[in-house]
C-alpha positions in Angstrom: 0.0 0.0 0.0 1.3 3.8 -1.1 2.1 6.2 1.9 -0.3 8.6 2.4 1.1 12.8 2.5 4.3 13.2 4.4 3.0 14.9 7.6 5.7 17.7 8.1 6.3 19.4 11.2 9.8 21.8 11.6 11.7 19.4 13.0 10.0 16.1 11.5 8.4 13.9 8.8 5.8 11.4 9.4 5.2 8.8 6.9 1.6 6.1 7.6 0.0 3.7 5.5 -3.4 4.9 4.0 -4.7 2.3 6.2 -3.9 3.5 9.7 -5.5 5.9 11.3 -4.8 8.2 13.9 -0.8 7.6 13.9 1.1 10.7 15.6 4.8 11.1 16.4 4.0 9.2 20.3 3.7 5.8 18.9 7.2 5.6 18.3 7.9 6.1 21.9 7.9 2.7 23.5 6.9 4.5 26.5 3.4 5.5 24.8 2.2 1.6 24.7 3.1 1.4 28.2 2.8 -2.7 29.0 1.7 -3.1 25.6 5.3 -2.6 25.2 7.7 -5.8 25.0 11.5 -5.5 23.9 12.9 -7.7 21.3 15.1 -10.2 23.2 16.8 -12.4 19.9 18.6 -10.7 16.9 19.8 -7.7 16.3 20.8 -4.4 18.0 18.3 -3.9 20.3 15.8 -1.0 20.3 13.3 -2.6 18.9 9.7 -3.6 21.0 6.6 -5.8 20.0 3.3 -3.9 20.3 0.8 -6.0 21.3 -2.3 -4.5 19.9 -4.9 -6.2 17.6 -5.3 -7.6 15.6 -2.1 -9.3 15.1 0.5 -6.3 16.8 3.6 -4.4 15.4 7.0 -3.6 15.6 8.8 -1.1 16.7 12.2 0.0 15.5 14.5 2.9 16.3 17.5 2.8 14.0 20.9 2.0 15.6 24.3 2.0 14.3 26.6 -1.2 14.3 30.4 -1.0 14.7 32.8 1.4 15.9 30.5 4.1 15.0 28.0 2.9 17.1 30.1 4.4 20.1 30.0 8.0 18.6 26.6 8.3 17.7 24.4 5.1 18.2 21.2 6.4 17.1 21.8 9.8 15.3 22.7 10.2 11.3 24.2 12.6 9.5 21.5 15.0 8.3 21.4 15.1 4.2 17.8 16.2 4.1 14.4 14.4 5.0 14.5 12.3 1.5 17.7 10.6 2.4 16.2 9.8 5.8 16.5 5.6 6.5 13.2 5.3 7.9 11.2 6.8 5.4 13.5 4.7 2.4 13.0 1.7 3.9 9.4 2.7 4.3 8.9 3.2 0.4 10.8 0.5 -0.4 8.5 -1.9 1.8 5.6 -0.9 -0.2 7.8 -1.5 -3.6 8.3 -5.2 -2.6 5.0 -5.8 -1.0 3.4 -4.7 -4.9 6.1 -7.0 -6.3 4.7 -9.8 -4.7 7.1 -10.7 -2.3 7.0 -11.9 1.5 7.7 -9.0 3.9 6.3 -7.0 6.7 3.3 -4.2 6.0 4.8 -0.9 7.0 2.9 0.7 9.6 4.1 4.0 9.1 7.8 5.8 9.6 9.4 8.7 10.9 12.5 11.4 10.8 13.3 13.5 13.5 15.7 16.7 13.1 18.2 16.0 16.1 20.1 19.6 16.7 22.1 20.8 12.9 23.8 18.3 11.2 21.8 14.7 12.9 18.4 13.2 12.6 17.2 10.4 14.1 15.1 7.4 13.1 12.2 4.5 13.7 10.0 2.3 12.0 6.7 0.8 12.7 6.1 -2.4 10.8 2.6 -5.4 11.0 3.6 -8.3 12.9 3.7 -11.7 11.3 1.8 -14.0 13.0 3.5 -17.1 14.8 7.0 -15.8 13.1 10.6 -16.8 14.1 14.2 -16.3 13.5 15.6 -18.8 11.2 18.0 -19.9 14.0 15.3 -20.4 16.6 13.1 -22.3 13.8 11.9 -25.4 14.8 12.4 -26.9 11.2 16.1 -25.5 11.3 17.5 -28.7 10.1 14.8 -29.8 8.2 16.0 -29.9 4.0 13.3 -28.8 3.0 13.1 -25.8 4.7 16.4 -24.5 3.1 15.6 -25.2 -0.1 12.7 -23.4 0.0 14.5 -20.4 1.8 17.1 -20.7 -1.3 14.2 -20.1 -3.6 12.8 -16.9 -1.9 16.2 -15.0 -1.7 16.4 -16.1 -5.5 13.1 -14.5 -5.9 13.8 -11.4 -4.3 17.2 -11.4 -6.5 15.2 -11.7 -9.3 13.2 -8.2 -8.5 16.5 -6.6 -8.5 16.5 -6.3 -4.4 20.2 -6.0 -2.7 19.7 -6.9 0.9 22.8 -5.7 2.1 22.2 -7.3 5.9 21.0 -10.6 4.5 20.9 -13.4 7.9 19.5 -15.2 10.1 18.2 -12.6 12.1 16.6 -11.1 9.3 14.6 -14.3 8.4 11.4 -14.9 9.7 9.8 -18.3 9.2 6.0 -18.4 10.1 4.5 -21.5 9.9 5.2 -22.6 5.9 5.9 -19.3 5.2 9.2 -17.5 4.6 10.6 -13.9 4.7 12.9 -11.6 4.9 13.2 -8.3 7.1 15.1 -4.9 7.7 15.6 -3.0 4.6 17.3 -0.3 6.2 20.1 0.7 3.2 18.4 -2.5 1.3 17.9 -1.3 -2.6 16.0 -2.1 -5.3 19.3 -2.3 -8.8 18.5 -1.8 -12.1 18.2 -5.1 -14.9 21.5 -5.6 -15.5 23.4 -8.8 -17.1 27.4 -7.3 -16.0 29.3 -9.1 -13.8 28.4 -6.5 -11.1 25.0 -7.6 -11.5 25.9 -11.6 -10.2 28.6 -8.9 -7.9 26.0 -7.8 -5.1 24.1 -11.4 -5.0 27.0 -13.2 -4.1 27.7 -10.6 -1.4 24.3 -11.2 -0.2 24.7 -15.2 0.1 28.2 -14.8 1.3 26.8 -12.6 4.5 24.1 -15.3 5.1 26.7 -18.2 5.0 28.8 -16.6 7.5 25.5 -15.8 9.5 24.2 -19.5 9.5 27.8 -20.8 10.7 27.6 -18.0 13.6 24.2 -18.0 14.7 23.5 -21.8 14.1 25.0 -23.4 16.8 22.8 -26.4 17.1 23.9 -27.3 13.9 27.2 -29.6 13.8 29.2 -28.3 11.0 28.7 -31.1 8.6 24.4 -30.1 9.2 25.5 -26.7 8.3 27.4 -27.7 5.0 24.5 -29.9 3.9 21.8 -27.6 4.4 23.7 -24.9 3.2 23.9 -27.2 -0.3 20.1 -27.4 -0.3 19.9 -23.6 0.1 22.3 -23.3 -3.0 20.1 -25.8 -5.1 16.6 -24.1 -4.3 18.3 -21.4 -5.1 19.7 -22.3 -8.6 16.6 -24.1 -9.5 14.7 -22.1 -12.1 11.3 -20.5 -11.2 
């Protein structure tokens, strides 16, 4: 679904899905759902909460940086203007994949924050998926099938042209039979192309999930790992 207007205010830029009402700048405070509230415990870099409200909840995200700079500035950005903002891209880019078909999150909505001259900070309100888990705490974690099925939805979202440039475990959800993949932020959508830079960016994407899967896979004895990582590689080759 399109955003609706950008909601402008001096200092900020509101972005919500045409099919939420009533969204201000306070549900982005954590605080504001009270014990409705729950952090995220598994994956990533924290600040992020499940909202439990019906019918199925959200998610809440405030961007954080990763790294060394991550002890500079954790959750501010350099300022380029409100377009270049990483909520509101990621935002657009959600509905983008959602019309092409494939399995992500519903954005909720999105928002920018002007933090003193040159910073802005960040966060993103996404649907909750039902019954959804990591891909390391997945039940069917060494089940074959599984994988190759996983190999055939990052070949699809190849396919659309999308560079998920934090591809792993983390950001793998498995609900039930379904599969998909999360956390766009810096994610883009590339152009058709047949160079070799083209085949370039989705090696780099498996590559980062194969180091993932032997890091965040523990369960897994590393001969598991090598196998299901093979069954990955062929759903992945196989042709739609």
């Amino acid at each position: 679904m399109a955003a609706g207007s950008p909601k402008r205010s001096g200092k900020s830029v509101l972005l919500v899905s045409p099919e939420y009402k009533g969204v201000t700048e306070s549900w982005f405070c954590p605080e504001f759902w009270q014990e409705k509230a729950r952090p995220v415990t598994s994956g990533g870099r924290g600040g992020a909460w499940f909202i439990d409200t019906e019918p199925s909840g959200m998610v809440l995200r405030h961007y954080r940086r990763g790294g060394l700079m991550a002890h500079l500035a954790e959750k501010t950005y350099l300022f380029a203007g409100f377009d270049q903002a990483r909520s509101l891209a990621e935002f657009r880019l959600l509905g983008q994949l959602r019309s092409l078909g494939l399995p992500v999150p519903e954005a909720v909505a999105a928002i920018a924050w002007k933090y003193r001259l040159f910073w802005y900070q960040a966060a993103i309100l996404v649907k909750r998926i039902p019954g959804a888990v990591t891909l390391s705490d997945s039940e069917r974690l060494s089940d074959k099938s599984l994988w190759v099925q996983l190999g055939q939805v990052i070949r699809r979202f190849h396919d659309n042209g999308l560079d998920h440039v934090d591809l792993n475990c983390d950001n793998i959800l498995v609900a039930g039979d379904q599969i998909y993949l999360i956390d766009f932020d810096r994610c883009k959508l590339v152009p058709e192309s047949d160079n070799e830079a083209d085949s370039a960016w989705k090696q780099r994407n498996l590559e980062r999930l194969h180091r993932s899967v032997r890091k965040r896979c523990p369960a897994l004895s590393a001969v598991q790992r090598d196998d299901l990582w093979q069954h990955l590689l062929q759903g992945y080759q196989r042709q739609p």
